[in-house]
N, C-alpha and C positions, 0 to 999 in steps of 0.2 A: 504494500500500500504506500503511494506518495504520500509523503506527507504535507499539510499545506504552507506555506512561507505568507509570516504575518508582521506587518510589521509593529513595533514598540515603540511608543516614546517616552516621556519622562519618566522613564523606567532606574528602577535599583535593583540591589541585589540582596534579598533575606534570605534566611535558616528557613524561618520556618512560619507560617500564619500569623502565630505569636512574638508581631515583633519584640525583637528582642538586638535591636542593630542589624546593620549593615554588616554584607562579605566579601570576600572576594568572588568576582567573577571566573566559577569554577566549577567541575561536574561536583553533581549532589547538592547544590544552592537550589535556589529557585529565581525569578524576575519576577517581579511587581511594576504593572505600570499599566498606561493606558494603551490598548489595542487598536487596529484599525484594520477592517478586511478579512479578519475569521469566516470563516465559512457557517459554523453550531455556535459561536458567540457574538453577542450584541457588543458595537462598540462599544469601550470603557475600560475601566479600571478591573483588571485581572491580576491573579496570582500566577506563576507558571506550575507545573509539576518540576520534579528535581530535573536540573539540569543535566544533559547527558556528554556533551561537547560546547564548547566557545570559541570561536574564534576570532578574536578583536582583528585580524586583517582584511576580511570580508564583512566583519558587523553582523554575524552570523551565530545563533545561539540554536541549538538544538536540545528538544524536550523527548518524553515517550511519545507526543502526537504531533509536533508542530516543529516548524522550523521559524522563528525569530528573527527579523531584522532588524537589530537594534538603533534607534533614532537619538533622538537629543535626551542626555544624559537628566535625571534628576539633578537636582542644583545641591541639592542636602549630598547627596548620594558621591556626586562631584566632588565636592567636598571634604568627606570623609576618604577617598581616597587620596587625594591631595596630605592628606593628612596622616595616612600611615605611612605615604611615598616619604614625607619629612621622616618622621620618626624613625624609619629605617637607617636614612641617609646617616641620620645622627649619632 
């Protein structure tokens, strides 16, 4: 079965329903953000199932049903990684 290619925007990256922070962009996460062009959902605000693959050179995020185009980054989300890239440097 293809899978469908949807795109994302102001999307992050959680664990888990229960926010509890932001992660890295990694299998076993999920994407939270607003959809556009699902086929079985209405635009909006979606959670994803866990992440199976990422790849930030295409903007390309794959789930168990969907393939992700990822758009314009949340601004928090943004953020927070700007912010572990310091602390690492550090």
């Amino acid at each position: 079965m293809k899978k469908p290619i949807v795109k994302i925007e102001n999307w992050s990256v959680v664990g888990s329903v229960m926010f509890e922070g932001y992660r890295e962009l990694e299998p076993g996460q999920r994407l939270l953000g607003e959809v556009f062009g699902h086929a079985n959902l209405r635009s909006g605000l979606i959670y994803t199932s866990a992440i199976l693959s990422a790849n930030l050179v295409t903007r390309m995020v794959e789930t168990r049903n969907t393939i992700y185009h990822l758009g314009a980054v949340s601004q928090d989300y943004e953020r927070w990684v700007w912010q572990q890239e310091e602390a690492r440097a550090a």
